[in-house]
C-alpha positions in Angstrom: 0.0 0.0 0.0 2.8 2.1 0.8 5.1 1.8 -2.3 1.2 2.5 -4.6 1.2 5.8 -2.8 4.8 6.8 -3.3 4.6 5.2 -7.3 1.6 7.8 -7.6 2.8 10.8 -5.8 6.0 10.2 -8.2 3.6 10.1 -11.0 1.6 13.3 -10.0 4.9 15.2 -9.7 5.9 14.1 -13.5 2.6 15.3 -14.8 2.6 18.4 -13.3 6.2 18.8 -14.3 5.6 18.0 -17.8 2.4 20.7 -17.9 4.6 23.5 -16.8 7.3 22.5 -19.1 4.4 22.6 -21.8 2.9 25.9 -20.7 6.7 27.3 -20.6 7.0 26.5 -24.0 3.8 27.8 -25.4 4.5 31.2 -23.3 7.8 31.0 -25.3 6.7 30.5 -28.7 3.7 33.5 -28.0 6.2 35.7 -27.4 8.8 35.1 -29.8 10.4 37.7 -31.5 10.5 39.8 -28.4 14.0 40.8 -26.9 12.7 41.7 -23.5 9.2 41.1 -21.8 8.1 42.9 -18.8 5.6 41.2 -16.9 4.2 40.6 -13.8 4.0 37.7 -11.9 0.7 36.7 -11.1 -2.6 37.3 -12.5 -5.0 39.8 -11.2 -8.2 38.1 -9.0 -10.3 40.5 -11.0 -9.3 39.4 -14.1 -9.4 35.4 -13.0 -13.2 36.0 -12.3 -13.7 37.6 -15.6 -12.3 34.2 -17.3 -14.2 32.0 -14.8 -17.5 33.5 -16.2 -16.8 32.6 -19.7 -15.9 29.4 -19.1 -18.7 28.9 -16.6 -21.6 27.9 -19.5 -21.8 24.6 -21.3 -20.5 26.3 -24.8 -17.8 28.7 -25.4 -18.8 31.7 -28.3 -16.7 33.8 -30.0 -17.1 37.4 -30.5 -16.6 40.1 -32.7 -15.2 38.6 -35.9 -15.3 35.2 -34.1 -19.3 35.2 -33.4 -20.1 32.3 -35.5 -17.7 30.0 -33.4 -18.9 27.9 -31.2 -16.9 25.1 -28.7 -18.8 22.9 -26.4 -17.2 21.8 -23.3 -17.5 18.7 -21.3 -18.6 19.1 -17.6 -14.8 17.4 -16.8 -13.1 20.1 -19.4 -15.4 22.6 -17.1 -14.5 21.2 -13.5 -10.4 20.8 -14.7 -10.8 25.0 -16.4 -12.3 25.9 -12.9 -9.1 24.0 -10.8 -6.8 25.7 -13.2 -8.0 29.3 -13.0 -8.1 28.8 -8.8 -4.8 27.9 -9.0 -3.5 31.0 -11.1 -4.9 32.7 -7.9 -1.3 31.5 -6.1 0.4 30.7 -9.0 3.7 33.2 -9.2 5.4 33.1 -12.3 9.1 32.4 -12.3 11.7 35.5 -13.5 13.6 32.7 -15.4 10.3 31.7 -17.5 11.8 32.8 -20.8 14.7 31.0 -22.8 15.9 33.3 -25.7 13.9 36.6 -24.0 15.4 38.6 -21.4 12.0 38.7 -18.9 11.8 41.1 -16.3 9.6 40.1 -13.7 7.4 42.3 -11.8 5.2 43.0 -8.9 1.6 44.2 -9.7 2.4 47.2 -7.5 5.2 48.2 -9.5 2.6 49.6 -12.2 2.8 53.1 -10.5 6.4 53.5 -10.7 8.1 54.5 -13.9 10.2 51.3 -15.0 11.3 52.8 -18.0 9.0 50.4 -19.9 6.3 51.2 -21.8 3.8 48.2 -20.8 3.9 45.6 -18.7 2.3 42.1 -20.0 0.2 39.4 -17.9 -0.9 36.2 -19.0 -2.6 33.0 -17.5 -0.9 30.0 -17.1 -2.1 28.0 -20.4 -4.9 25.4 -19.8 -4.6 22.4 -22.3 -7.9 20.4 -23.4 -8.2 17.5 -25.4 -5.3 15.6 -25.4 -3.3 19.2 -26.2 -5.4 20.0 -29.3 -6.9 23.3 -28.3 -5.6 25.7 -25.2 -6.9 28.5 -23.7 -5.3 31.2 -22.8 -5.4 35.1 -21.4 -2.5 37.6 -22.3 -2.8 41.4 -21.9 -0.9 44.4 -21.5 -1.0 47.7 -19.0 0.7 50.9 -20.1 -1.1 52.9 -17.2 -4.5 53.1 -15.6 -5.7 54.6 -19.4 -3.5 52.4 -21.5 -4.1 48.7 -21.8 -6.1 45.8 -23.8 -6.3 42.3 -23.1 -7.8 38.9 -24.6 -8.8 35.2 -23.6 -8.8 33.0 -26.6 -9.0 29.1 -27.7 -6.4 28.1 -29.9 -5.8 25.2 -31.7 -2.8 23.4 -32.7 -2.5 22.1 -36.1 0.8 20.7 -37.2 2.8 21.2 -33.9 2.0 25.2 -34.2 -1.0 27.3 -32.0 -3.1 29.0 -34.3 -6.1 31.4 -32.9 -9.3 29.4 -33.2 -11.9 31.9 -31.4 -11.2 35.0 -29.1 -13.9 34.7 -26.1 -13.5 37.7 -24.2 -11.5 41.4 -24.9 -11.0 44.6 -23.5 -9.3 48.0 -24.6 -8.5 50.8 -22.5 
């Protein structure tokens, strides 16, 4: 009984290894191209409860140019989005997330002082569904309290590349 529960604690810890090595790499390949990110390092409560209603219905919709998509979720794909997005509540990003980017890592209450930047960036932690077929994901940016825009979107891998497959939610400031 003993060795069971150690074999499946070892388990559990190379899953969730292996998801944050996959959501480092999609965060990675979003921002490509970039020589230096400024971000902070966790997601904003307000923000988390923003995605939680969208994902709280039976069927995600698109908007805007998207308004004809349509993706139906499983009550499982629903409960596992709902874990994920409490999680992000104490989930702290790492300053060494990015490989070829320099990333600057930031408290939230750093957006009053001038950091010679001109946004900061946030973004969820990726949530994968169906076998790692679609992910959704929330990235945004903050230039000042009158500055900013963000979006929550499905995408969809097709050939070992994310493509965009529906945006779900935005905002502009």
């Amino acid at each position: 009984m003993k060795a069971t529960f150690i074999l499946l604690l070892i388990l559990c810890f190379f899953k969730v290894k292996g998801q944050n090595k996959d959501s480092e790499q999609f965060i990675n390949d979003f921002y490509k191209g970039n020589d230096t990110i400024v971000y902070f390092q966790i997601i904003d409560k307000f923000t988390l409860s923003q995605l939680e209603k969208i994902v709280s219905k039976d069927t995600l919709r698109g908007i805007f140019e998207d308004d004809d998509k349509k993706f139906s979720l499983t009550g499982s794909e629903r409960s596992q989005i709902k874990q994920e997005l409490n999680q992000m509540q104490k989930y702290e990003w790492s300053s060494k997330l990015f490989k070829k980017i320099k990333g600057i890592a930031v408290d939230p209450d750093s957006i009053n002082k001038n950091l010679g930047h001109n946004k900061i960036v946030t973004f969820s932690k990726p949530i994968f569904l169906r076998g790692k077929r679609f992910c959704l994901f929330y990235n945004g940016y903050t230039c000042g309290s009158k500055c900013g825009q963000g979006r929550f979107v499905l995408y969809k891998r097709v050939a070992q590349k994310w493509f965009p497959y529906t945006t779900l939610y935005r905002w502009i400031a």
